[in-house]
Short mmCIF file of the C-alpha atoms (twelve columns), coordinates in Angstrom:
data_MODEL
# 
_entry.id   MODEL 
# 
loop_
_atom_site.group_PDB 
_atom_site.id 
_atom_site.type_symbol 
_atom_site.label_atom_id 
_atom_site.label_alt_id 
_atom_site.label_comp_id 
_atom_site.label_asym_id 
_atom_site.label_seq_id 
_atom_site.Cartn_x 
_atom_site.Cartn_y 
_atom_site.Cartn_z 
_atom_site.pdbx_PDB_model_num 
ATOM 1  C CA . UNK A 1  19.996  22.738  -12.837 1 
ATOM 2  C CA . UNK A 2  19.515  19.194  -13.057 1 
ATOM 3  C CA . UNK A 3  19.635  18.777  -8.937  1 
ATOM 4  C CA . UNK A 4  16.351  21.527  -8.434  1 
ATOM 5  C CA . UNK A 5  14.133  19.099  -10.835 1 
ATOM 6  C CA . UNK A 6  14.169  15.961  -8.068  1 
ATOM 7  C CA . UNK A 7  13.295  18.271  -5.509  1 
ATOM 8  C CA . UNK A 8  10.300  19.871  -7.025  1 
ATOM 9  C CA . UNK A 9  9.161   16.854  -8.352  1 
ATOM 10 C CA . UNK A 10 9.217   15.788  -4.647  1 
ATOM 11 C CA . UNK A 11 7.030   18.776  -3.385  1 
ATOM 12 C CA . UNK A 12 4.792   18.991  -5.880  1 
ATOM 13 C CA . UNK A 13 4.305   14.557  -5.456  1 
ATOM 14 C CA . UNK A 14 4.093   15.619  -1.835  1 
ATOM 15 C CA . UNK A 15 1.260   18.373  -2.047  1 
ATOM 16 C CA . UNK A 16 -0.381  16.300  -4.386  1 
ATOM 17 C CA . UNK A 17 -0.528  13.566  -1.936  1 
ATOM 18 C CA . UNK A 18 -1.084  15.837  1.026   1 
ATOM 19 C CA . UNK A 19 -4.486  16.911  -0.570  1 
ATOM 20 C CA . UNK A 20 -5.518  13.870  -1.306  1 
ATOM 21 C CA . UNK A 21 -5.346  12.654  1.483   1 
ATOM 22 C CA . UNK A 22 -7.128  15.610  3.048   1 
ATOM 23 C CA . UNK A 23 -10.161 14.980  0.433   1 
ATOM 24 C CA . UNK A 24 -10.520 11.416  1.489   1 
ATOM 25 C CA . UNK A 25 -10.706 12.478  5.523   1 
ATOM 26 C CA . UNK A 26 -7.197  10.228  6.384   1 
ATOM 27 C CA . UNK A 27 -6.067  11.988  9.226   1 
ATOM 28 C CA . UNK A 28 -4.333  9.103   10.707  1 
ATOM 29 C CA . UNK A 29 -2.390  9.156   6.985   1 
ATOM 30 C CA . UNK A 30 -1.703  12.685  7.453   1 
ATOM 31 C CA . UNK A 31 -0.019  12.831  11.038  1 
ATOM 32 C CA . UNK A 32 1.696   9.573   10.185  1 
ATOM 33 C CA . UNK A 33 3.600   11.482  7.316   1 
ATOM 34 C CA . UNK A 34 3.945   14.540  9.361   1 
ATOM 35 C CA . UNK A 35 1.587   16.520  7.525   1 
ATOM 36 C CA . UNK A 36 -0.339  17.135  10.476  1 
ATOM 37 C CA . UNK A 37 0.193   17.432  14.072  1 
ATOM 38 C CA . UNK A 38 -1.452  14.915  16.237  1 
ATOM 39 C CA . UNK A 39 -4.653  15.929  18.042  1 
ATOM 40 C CA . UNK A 40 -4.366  16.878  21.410  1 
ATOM 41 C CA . UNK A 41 -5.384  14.263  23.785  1 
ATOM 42 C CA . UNK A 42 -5.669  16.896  26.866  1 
ATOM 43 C CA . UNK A 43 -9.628  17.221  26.193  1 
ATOM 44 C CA . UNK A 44 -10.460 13.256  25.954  1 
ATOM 45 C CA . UNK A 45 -12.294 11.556  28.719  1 
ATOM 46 C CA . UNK A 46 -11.565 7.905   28.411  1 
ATOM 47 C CA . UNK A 47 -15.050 6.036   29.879  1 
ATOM 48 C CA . UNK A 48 -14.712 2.015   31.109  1 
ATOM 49 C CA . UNK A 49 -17.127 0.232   29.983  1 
ATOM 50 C CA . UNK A 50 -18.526 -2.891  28.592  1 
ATOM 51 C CA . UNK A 51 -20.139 -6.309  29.845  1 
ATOM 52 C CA . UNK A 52 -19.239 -8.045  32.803  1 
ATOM 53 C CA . UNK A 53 -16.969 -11.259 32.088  1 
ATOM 54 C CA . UNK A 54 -17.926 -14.618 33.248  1 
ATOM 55 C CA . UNK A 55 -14.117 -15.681 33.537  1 
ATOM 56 C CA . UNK A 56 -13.189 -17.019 36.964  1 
ATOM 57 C CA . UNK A 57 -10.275 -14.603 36.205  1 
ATOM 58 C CA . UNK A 58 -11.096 -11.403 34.235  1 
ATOM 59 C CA . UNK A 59 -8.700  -9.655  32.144  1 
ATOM 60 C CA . UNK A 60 -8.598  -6.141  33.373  1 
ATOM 61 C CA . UNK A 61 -6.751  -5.008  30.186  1 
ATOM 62 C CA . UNK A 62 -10.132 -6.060  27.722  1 
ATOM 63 C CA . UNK A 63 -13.065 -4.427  27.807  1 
ATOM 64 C CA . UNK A 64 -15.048 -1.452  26.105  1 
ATOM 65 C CA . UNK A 65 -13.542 1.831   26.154  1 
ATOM 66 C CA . UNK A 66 -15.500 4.808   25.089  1 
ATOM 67 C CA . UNK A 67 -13.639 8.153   24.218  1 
ATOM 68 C CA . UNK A 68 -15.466 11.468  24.596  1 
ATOM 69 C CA . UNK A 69 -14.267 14.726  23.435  1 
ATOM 70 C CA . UNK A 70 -14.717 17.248  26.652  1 
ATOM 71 C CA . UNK A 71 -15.338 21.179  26.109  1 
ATOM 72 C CA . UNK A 72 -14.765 22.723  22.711  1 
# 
């Protein structure tokens, strides 16, 4: 059937790209193309942090901010 050769040429483009991009560690790549569900943010601590600003007005928003995975 000439409409069945599209779609597997689609999935097997798809699994081809799905482990390479598992090979080369692009997790971002892989939720982004909903091959992977985004990591749960539940266990993050988010840390403020950074130097001190010498602006007669800081800006609140910039600054250092370190993320650090909590439990297992």
């Amino acid at each position: 059937m000439p409409s069945q050769q599209p779609k597997k040429h689609a999935e097997a483009w798809r699994s081809r790209r799905e482990e390479y991009l598992r090979a080369s560690g692009r997790q971002s790549d892989l939720v982004k193309e909903s091959l992977e569900r985004e990591p749960s943010t539940a266990s993050w601590a988010v840390i403020a942090g950074g130097r001190p600003s010498r602006l007669v007005k800081p800006n609140l928003s910039a600054g250092l901010f370190l993320m650090k995975k909590v439990g297992s």
